[in-house]
C-alpha positions in Angstrom: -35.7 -81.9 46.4 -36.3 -83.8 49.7 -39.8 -83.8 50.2 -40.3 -86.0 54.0 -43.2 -88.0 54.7 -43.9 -90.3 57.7 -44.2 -93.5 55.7 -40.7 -93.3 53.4 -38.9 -90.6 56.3 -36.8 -92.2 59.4 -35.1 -89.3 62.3 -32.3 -90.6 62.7 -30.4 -89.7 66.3 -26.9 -90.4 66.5 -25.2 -90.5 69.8 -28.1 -88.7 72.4 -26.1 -89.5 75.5 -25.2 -88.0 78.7 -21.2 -88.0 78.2 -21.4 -85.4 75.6 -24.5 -83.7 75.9 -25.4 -84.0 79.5 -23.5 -81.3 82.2 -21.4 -84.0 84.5 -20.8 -86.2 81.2 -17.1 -86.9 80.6 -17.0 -85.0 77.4 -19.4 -82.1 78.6 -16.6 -79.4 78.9 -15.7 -79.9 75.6 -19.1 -79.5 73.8 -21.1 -77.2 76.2 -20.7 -73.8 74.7 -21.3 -74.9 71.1 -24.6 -76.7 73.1 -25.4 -73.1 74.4 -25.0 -71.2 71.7 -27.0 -73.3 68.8 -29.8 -74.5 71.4 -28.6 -78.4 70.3 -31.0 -79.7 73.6 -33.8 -77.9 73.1 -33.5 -78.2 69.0 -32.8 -82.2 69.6 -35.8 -82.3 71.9 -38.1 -80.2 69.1 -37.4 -82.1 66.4 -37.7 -85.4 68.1 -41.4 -84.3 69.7 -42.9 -82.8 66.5 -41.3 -85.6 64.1 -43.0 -88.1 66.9 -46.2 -86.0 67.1 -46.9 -85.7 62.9 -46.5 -90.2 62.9 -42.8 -90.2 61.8 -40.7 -93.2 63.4 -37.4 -92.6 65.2 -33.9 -94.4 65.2 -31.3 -94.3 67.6 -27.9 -95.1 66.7 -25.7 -94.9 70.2 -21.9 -95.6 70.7 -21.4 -97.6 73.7 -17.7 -98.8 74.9 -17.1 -102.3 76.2 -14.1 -102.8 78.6 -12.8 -105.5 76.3 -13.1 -102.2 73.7 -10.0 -100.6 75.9 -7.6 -103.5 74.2 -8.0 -102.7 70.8 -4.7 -102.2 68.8 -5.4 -100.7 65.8 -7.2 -97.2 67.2 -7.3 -93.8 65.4 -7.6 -90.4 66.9 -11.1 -90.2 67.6 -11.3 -93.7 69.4 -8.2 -92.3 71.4 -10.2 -89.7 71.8 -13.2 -91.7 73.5 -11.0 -94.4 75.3 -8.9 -91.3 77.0 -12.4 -89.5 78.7 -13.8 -92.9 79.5 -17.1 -91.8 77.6 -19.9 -94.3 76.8 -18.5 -96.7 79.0 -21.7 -100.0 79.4 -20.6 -103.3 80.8 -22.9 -106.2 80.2 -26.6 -105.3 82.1 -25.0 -102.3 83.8 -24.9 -98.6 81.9 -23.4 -96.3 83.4 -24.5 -92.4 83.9 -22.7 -91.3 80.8 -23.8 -93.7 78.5 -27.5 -93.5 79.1 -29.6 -91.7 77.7 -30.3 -87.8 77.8 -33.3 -87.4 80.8 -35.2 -84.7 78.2 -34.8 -87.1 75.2 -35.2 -90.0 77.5 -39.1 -90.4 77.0 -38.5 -90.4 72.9 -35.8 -92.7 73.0 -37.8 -95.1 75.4 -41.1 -94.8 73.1 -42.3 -98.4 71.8 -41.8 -97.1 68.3 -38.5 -95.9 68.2 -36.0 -98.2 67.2 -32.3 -98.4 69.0 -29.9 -100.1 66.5 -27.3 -101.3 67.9 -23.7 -100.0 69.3 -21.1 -98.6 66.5 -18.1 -98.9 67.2 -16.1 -96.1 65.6 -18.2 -93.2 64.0 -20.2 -94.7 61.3 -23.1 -97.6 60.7 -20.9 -99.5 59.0 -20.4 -101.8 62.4 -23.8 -101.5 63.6 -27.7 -102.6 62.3 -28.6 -99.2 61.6 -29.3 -99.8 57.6 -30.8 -103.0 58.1 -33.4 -101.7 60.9 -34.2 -98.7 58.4 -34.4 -101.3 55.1 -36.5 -103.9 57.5 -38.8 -100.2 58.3 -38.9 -99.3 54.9 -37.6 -96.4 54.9 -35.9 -94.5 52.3 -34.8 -91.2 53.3 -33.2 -89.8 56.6 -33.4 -86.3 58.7 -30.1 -86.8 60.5 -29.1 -84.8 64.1 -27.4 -85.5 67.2 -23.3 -85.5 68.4 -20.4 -85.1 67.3 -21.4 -82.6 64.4 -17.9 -84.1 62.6 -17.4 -87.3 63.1 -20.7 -89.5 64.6 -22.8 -87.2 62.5 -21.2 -86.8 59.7 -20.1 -90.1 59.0 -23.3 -91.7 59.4 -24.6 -88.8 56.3 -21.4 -90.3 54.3 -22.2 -93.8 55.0 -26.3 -93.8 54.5 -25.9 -91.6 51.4 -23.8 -94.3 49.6 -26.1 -97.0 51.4 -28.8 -94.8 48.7 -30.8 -93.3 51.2 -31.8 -89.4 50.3 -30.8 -87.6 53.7 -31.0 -84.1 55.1 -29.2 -82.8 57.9 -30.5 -80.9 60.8 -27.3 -78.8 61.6 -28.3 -76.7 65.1 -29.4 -80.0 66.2 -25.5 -81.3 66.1 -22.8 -80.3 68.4 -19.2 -81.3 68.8 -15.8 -79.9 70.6 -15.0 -76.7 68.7 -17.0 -73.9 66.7 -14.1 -74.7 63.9 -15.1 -78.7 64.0 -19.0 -77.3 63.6 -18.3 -75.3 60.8 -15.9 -77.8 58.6 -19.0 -80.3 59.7 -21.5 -77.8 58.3 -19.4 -77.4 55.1 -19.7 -81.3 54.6 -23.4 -81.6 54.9 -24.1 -79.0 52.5 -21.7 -80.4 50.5 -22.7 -83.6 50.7 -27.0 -83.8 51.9 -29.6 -83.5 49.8 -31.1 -80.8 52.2 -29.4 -79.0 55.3 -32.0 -77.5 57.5 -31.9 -75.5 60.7 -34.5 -77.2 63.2 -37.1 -74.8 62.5 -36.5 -75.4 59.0 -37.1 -79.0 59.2 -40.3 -78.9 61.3 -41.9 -76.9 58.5 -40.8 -79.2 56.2 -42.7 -82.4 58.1 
């Protein structure tokens, strides 16, 4: 049973960035009718103002892309992927449009509370500080939402479950490239979460 409370209970954000969620992002065409039809904005937006509202603290985990990042030699499809529609692009004290942060989430994000881990590199935590920032908060179990539903998403559930952290998945608060992506996504977290919640869901739960 996941049972959330504000003192034990991080939201966890993965990836709420113009490029994919934003219209004029670079990867906006490819995500914007799975955006329409589950709400993922206005769910995101929900969640992250009544989690914020009832004390619980947020944590951003973002994918930025450094031009030394377009050298690497050992990429898989998804990096390919990213590299290909220039998404997430940030050189040194300059972001650029795409890789900031949604406007309606901006004021969340921004909030002295919130932490932003920083950059990983491929899908999961594994090359960012998102476990050690959640250890150093003391937290113990994690509502997880944000884009891609398949890989950003669903790789950080993979990656905090074996880290032992209880987790729950917001699904119509995820969105990715294809309806087929979303479901084999959806088929994971319930396979692998210990609770996964539409948004409404989950704000009854906090």
């Amino acid at each position: 049973m996941f049972k959330p409370h504000p003192a034990n209970t991080a939201i966890v954000i993965t990836d709420p960035q113009n490029d994919f969620l934003s219209p004029g992002g670079k990867g906006y065409h490819l995500t914007k009718s799975l955006i329409e039809q589950y709400n993922t904005l206005g769910n995101l937006e929900i969640l992250m103002h009544t989690a914020m509202s009832k004390g619980y603290q947020l944590f951003i985990s973002p994918h930025y892309i450094y031009p030394h990042d377009y050298s690497w030699q050992f990429t898989g499809a998804e990096q390919e992927m990213l590299l290909k529609l220039g998404v997430f692009q940030k050189q040194q004290d300059y972001t650029s449009v795409g890789a900031d942060w949604v406007p309606s989430l901006k004021p969340y994000i921004l909030s002295s509370r919130t932490v932003i881990a920083t950059a990983h590199k491929i899908a999961s935590p594994q090359s960012n500080d998102l476990v050690y920032q959640l250890r150093q908060h003391r937290k113990e179990k994690i509502i997880l939402a944000g884009a891609l539903s398949n890989i950003c998403v669903e790789s950080h559930m993979r990656d905090l479950i074996e880290n032992g952290f209880q987790t729950a998945v917001v699904y119509d608060a995820t969105t990715t490239i294809s309806e087929q992506a979303f479901q084999a996504a959806l088929t994971n977290f319930q396979a692998f979460s210990s609770a996964t919640w539409s948004t409404q869901q989950t704000i009854s739960q906090l």
